[in-house]
Structures are given as C-alpha cells and as structure tokens.
N, C-alpha and C positions, 0 to 999 in steps of 0.2 A: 269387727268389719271396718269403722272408722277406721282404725289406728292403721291396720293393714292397710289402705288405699291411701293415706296419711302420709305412711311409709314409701308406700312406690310411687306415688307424686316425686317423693325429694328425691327417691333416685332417677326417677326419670328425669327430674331439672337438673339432679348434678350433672347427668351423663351426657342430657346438651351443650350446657356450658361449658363441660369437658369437649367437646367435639366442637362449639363455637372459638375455645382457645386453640387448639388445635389448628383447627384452619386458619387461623387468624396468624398463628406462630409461622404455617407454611407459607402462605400466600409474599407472606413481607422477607421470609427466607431465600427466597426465588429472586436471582438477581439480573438485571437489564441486560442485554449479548453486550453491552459496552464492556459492563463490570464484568460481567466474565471473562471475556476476551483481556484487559488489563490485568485481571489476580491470577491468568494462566499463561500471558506472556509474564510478569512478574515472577510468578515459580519458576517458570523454564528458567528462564534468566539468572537470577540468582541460585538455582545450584549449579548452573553452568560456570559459575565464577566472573561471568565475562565483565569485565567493569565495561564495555562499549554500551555492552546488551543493557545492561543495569541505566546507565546513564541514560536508554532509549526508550523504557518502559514507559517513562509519563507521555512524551514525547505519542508513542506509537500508539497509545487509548483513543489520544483525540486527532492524530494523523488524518492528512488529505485520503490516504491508503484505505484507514477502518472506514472512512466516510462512503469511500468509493465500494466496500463490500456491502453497507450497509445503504445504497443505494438505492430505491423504490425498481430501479432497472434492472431487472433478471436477466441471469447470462439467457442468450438467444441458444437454440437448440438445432441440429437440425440431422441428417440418418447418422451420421456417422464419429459424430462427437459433440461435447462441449463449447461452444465460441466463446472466449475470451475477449471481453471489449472494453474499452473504458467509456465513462459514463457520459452523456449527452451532457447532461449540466453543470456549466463551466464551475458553479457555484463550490462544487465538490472539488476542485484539480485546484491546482495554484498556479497563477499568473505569472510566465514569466517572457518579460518585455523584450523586445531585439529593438533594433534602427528601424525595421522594418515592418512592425507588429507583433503582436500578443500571442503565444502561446499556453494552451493550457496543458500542466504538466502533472501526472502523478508520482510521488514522494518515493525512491529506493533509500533507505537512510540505516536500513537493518542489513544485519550480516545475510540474513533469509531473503529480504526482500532483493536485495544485489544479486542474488546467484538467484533467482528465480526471473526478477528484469522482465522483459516482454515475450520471454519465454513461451509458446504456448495461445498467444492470444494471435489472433486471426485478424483481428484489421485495426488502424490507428485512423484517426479522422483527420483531417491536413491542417488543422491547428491542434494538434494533439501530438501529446510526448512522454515520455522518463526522464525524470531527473534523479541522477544516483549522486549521492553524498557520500563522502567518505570522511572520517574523523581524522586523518592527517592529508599532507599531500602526499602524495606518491607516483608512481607509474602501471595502475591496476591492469590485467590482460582480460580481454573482451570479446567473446565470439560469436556465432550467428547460432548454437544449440537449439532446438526446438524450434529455429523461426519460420515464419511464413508470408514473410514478404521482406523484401531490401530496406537497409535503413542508412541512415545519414548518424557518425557518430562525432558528435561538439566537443572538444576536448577543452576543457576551462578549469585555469588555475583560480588560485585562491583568492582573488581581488576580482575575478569575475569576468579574468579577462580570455579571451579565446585563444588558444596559443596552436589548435591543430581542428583539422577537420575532416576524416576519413568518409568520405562518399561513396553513397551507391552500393553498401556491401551485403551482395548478395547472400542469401540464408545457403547454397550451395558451397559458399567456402567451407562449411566447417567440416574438420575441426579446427583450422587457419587461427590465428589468435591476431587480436591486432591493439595495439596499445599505444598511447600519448606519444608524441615528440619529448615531452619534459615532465617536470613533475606538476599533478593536476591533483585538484578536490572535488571536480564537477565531472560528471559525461551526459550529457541530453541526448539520447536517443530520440529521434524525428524519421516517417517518411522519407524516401530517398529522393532528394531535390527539395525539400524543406528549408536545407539551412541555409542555399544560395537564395529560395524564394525570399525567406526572413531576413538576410543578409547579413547572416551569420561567418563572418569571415573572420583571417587570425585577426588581430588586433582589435579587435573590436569587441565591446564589453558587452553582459547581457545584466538584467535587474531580477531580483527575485526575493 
C-alpha cells in the first residue's frame, strides 16, 4: 500500500511539473503585438522581394504609424461605421515645423501606407497631417479616393524645400489625379487652408 501511494505521489509531481513547464514554455512563447506586427510585416516583405519593403521593416516596428495603432485612443464609433482619426497626443505623431508653426504629422513611408494615406479617416485636427515619404524623388499622382473632407496638398522636394501647393481639393474630384509641378520626395496632406495658415508657401522650407 506504501509503495503504491509512493508511486502516485511521483506521478502526480512529475505531471505538475510537466504542466508547470508547459505553461511556463507558453506564456514566454506569446509574443508583444510590437513583435508580432514586426516578424509579420518582415515575412510579407521579404517574400515579396521588395528591397524598399525590406529596407522598411525595422523602420515600420517602431514607426510614429504602429505608435499611432497602438494608441490608448480607440477609433470612436458611431451608427453607421468606423471613424478614423488620428491620435490626440502630439507625443505619438512627428513634429514637423513651418515659418509659422508646428505641425504634427503621421508617417506614410510604406508602399501600403501611401496608397492607403487618409483614406477613410473622418476628421484631421488643424495641426494635424500626413507626411508621405518616398525613397527616390519623383512625380507621384494623388487623389481624393475614399476622402471626407478637402485637403491642402504640400509638394516638397528633397532639401525640404516647397516647390508646389494644390489647395482646397475637394474629395468630389475623384477620380481627378493631381501631381507636383517637379520632382518631389515629400507630400503633407493638411486641412484645406492649413498650409496658407502655417505659411507654407513655394519657396519656403519645412523641418522634420
């Protein structure tokens, strides 16, 4: 009778400690949404070939962008769909300066994040923007798709300098395309009447 209760003691402690490793193996296996979101933009990417995409992967884990998902601020709801808004606290957007003050801006710098733009979102705050990046200069085309309110389009080449400024363009244009005077690496999407408030004019630089 010993040995038998002797016996299922040890199996009962092996089979906790089995189930104590166990969990211990899952819990630490379970990874942060950062690291998720990084080892699954990093797959996409790299079978996609894209050497941009690839070159974007560190870049986009700790982006203004995931900051701005990862936000305490839940999109707002209301009958009829999703609101799309960007985030209250400057902390999360990036500062980008004019003659005439401070904007805070969130990061397009991915092939996805570009063609997606402010797509979709329902209101911008009147220091609040896009700034789209693009890895060469060029002359990208730009439309009002999914929008829902006029916007102010900054056209800034590669010294940061402003070389064009499409105002006022209403979301009923599209499908109208509208693109740079020259070749650009920059477009800030702002509010329509932003860029005159901020004094965003041609010749004149912005900081970022």
């Amino acid at each position: 009778m010993r040995i038998i209760t002797t016996i299922s003691v040890i199996i009962i402690g092996i089979g906790i400690l089995f189930y104590v490793a166990q969990e211990s193996m899952s819990v630490h296996a379970v990874p942060t949404l950062q690291e998720y979101i990084a080892s699954t933009t990093a797959s996409s990417s790299l079978t996609a070939g894209n050497k941009e995409n690839q070159a974007s992967v560190a870049w986009l884990a700790s982006s203004t962008i995931i900051d701005a998902l990862l936000a305490p601020t839940s999109p707002e709801k209301n009958s009829s769909s999703t609101k799309i808004i960007l985030p209250k606290n400057n902390s999360s957007l990036t500062p980008l300066k004019t003659s005439k003050g401070t904007l805070y801006v969130a990061v397009a710098k991915t092939p996805e994040t570009r063609t997606q733009g402010l797509s979709g979102y329902t209101s911008l705050g009147a220091d609040k923007g896009m700034l789209f990046i693009f890895p060469t200069p060029g002359e990208p085309d730009f439309w009002m798709k999914d929008m829902n309110f006029p916007l102010d389009m900054v056209w800034i080449n590669s010294s940061r300098k402003i070389i064009g400024v499409s105002s006022n363009i209403s979301p009923k244009t599209y499908p109208e395309t509208f693109a740079p005077p020259g070749k650009i690496q920059f477009v800030l999407e702002v509010n329509a009447g932003i860029a005159e408030k901020f004094g965003m004019a041609v010749g004149t630089t912005v900081v970022f």
